[in-house]
C-alpha positions, 0 to 999 in steps of 0.5 A, spaced: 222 755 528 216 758 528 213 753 533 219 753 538 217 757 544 223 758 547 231 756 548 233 755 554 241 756 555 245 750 557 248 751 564 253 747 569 248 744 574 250 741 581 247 738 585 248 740 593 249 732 596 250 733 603 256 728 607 252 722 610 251 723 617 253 716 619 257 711 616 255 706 610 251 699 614 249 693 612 241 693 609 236 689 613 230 687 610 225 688 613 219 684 611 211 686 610 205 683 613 198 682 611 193 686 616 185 687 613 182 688 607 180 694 605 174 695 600 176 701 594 171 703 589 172 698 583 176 692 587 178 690 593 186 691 594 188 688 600 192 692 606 200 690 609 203 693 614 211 694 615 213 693 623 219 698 624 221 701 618 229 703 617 227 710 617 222 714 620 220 718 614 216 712 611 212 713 617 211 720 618 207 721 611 203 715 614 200 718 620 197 725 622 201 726 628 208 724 631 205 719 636 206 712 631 214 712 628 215 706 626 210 703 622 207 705 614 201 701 611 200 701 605 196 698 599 199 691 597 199 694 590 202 700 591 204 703 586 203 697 579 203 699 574 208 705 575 214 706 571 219 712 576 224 715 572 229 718 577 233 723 575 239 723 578 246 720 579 243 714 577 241 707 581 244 701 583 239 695 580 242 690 584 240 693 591 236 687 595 231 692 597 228 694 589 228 687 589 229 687 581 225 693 580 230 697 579 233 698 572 238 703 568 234 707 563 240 712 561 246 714 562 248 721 559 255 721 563 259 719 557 265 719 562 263 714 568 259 708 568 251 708 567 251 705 576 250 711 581 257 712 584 255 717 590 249 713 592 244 718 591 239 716 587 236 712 590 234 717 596 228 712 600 225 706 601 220 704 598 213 708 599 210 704 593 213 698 594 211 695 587 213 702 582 219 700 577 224 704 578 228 707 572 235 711 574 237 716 569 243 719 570 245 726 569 249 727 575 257 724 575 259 722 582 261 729 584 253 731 583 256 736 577 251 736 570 249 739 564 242 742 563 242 739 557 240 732 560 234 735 563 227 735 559 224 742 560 217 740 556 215 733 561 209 732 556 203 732 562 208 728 566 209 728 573 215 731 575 218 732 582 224 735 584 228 738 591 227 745 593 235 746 595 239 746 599 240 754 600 235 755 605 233 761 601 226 762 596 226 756 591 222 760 586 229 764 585 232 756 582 231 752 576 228 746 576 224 748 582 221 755 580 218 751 573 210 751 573 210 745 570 213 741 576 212 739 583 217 742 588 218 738 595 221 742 601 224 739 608 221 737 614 224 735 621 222 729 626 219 735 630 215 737 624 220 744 623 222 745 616 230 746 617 234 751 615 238 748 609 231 747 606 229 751 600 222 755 601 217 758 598 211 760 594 214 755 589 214 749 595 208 745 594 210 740 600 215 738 605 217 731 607 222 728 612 229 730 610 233 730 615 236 723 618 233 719 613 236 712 612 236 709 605 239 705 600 246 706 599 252 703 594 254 697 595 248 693 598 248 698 604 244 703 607 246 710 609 243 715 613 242 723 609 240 729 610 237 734 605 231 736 600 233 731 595 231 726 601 224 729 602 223 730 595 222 721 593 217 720 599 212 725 595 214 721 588 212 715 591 205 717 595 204 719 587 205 713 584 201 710 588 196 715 587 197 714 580 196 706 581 189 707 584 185 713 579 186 716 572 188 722 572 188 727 566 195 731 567 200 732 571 197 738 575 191 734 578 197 729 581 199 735 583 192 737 586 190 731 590 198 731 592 195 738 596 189 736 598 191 729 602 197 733 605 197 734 613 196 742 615 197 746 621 203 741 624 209 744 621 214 751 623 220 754 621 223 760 623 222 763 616 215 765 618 211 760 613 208 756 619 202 754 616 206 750 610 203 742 607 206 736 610 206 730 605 201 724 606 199 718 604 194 712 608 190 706 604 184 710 605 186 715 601 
């Protein structure tokens, strides 16, 4: 017991899932094509380009300014090597757009099966495009769960999550107030952080989080609005970070998160004008 720092009480946790804004549609792929080679430090990795991406976040966090919204590119081995673990509702592995890199971790929801049925665990297309995605399911349908199911101690681990739906200080909410993880805020096609999205000194980025078209259930996409829509954007810029360099813990992720980002883009009402937008280039 002496080495026991803390107990943290079992609580009912919900997740705010928003209504779809648009009705489920069939998926598209949509392909990717070679552009140039870029030389990195240790090797050369080749550059692919993706042409008129389903959802206009992939191309936001690609680009300093709004003038180009329909393309991302991206290292050919973006993300190798990673494994995501996404804590959520579950996923659906046979969706055509993981393309057999999605599995089924855990499902901690003894009453329903391990595959997402609210379809929201797999909240954005594909950042780093080679990372294995691993669904943890912790969230029933209905987006009700216990915080029993949750890992407090991340073991120098990468972990990010919402900021909330509350448009209120997410530093006054679990997980988003805990130190040792990464807090991802919502931001408009106009660069505007939304009122529904959770701010704060306990904000580390904001990312697309409004309109933003995803996998679905049933091998469809939907299009979705809320912080849990922002938040996979900034986990996959660091997978593909942590496929290219070493890092020796969480916090430097976290870091180099923070030091790429775009400054001085984003407004709000809520007088934080000077907030980070996330970012990613192959350059980086």
């Amino acid at each position: 017991l002496d080495d026991i720092e803390y107990v943290e009480p079992n609580r009912v946790y919900k997740a705010a899932i928003f209504p779809a804004t648009l009705e489920p549609r069939p998926y598209t792929s949509k392909g990717l094509k070679s552009i140039h080679s870029i030389e990195r430090r240790l090797e050369k990795r080749g550059a692919v380009t993706q042409e008129n991406v389903p959802s206009w976040g992939i191309s936001r966090i690609n680009h300093r300014n709004r003038d180009d919204l329909t393309s991302y590119t991206l290292d050919e081995k973006a993300g190798e090597g990673i494994s995501v673990y996404i804590f959520d509702t579950g996923i659906v592995p046979n969706h055509p757009d993981f393309a057999d890199r999605a599995a089924i971790a855990a499902n901690f929801i003894d009453y329903e099966d391990a595959v997402d049925l609210a379809g929201h665990g797999g909240n954005s297309f594909g950042i780093a495009k080679n990372a294995k995605l691993l669904g943890v399911k912790i969230l029933d349908k209905y987006g009700d769960g216990e915080t029993i199911a949750l890992l407090r101690e991340q073991h120098g681990i990468p972990v990010f999550v919402s900021s909330g739906n509350e448009g209120d200080d997410a530093c006054n909410y679990s997980p988003s107030s805990n130190p040792s993880a990464f807090t991802v805020g919502a931001s408009t096609l106009n660069d505007f952080i939304p009122p529904f999205s959770g701010h704060g000194n306990c904000v580390g980025l904001y990312a697309p989080g409004t309109n933003i078209t995803s996998t679905w259930l049933n091998g469809q996409i939907q299009t979705m609005d809320g912080t849990s829509m922002a938040n996979p954007h900034v986990s996959g810029i660091a997978a593909v970070l942590m496929s290219k360099y070493n890092f020796e813990s969480a916090h430097e992720v976290y870091d180099a998160l923070k030091s790429i980002a775009t400054t001085g883009v984003l407004s709000s009402n809520n007088g934080e004008d000077n907030q980070l937008l996330a970012y990613y280039d192959v350059d980086v």
